[in-house]
N, C-alpha and C positions, 0 to 999 in steps of 0.2 A: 357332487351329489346334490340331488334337489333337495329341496326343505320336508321336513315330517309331514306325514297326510296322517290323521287322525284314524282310528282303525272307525268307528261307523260310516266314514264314506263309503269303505267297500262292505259294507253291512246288506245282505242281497236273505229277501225269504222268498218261498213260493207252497203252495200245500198242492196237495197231490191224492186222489181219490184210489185209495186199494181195492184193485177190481180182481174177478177170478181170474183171468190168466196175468197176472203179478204172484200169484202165490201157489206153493206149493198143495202135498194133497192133505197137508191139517189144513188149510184153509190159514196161514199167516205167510205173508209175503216172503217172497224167497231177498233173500241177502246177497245176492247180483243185484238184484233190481236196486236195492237200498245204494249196493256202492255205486252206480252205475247214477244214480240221484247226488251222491256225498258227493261225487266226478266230478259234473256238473255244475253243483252250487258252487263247488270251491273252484273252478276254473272264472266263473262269472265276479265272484269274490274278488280273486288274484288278479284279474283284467280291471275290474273300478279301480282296485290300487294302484296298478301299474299303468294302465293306458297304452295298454300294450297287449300283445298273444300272448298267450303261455302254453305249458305244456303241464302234466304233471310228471313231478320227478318220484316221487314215492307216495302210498299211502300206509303214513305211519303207524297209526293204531287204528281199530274200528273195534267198538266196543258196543256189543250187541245187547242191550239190557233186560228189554221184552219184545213180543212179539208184535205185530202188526196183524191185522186182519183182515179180512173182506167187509167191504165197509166204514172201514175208517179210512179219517182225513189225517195226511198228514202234516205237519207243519215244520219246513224245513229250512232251519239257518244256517250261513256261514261269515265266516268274519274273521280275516286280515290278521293275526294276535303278534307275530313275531316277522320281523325279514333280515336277511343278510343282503348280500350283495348284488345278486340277482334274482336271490329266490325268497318266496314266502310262504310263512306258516300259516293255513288256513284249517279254524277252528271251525265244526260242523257239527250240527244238533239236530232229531229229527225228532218230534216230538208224535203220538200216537191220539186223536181224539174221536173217541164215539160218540157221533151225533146225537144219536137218541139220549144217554145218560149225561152227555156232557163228560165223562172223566178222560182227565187229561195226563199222559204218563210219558216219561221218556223213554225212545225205542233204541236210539244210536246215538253215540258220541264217536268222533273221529278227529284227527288232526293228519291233515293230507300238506304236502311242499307241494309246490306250484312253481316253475320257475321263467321268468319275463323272455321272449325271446322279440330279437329282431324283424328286420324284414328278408334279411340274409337267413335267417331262424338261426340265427347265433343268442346268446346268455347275453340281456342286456341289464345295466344298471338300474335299477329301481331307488324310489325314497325311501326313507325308513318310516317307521309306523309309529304311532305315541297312540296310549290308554286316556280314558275321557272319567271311567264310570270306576268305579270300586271292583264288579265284575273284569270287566277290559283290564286291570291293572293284576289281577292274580293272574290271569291270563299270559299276559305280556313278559309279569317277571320270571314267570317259568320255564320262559322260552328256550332261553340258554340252557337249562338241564334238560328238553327234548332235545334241543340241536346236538350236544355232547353226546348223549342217546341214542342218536340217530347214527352219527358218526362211529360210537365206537360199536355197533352192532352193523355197521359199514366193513368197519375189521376184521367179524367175523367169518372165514372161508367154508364154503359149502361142499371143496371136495375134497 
């Protein structure tokens, strides 16, 4: 296994203009477009970490706070928090800002797996991840109770 990469290496933003057809007919962005955005960052996220393709494997939670609208900027982070063996935890944040007032609010939180593949597209080895910041470090330690989470609602059967 290689040595820990620090999770702000794979620390990746991008903002994003809410235009009319991103959004529904209230006029706040439809939640495909967002996951469709969460996909992305965290795929880009999971690649600075790994150095490598990935895929995603699940997206764990997506948790919708407010709305977005026509006109607002968005500001969208994601960041490396937890990895097993080939796969990683990638934590996503999109934040909501109206130009004109300035007010700045959260629209999404999500934690998406991602996981490293070859050139064969097989599951490769990845390094592990270490916390730098006070943030990063609640992040990281919680990991283990998403992954157990994740797992045992892996258990449950759909038919």
């Amino acid at each position: 296994m290689s040595e820990a990469i620090p999770m702000s290496r794979s620390r990746t933003r991008t903002t994003k203009l809410v235009m009319p057809p991103d959004t529904n007919h209230h006029g706040t962005i439809f939640g495909g477009q967002v996951l469709a955005y969460l996909d992305e960052m965290s795929a880009i996220a999971a690649m600075k970490h790994a150095g490598a393709a990935v895929v995603t494997a699940s997206i764990d939670s997506v948790d919708f706070v407010s709305p977005a609208r026509v006109g607002d900027v968005l500001e969208i982070e994601a960041v490396v928090c937890s990895t097993g063996r080939t796969s990683m935890e990638v934590f996503v944040q999109v934040h909501s800002v109206d130009i004109v007032t300035g007010a700045r609010k959260l629209t999404t939180e999500s934690f998406v797996t991602m996981v490293a593949m070859d050139e064969e597209n097989k599951p490769t080895p990845i390094s592990p991840v270490y916390p730098e910041t006070k943030a990063e470090k609640a992040l990281f330690d919680k990991g283990p109770a998403r992954r157990a989470n994740r797992q045992e609602r892996q258990q449950i059967k759909h038919s």
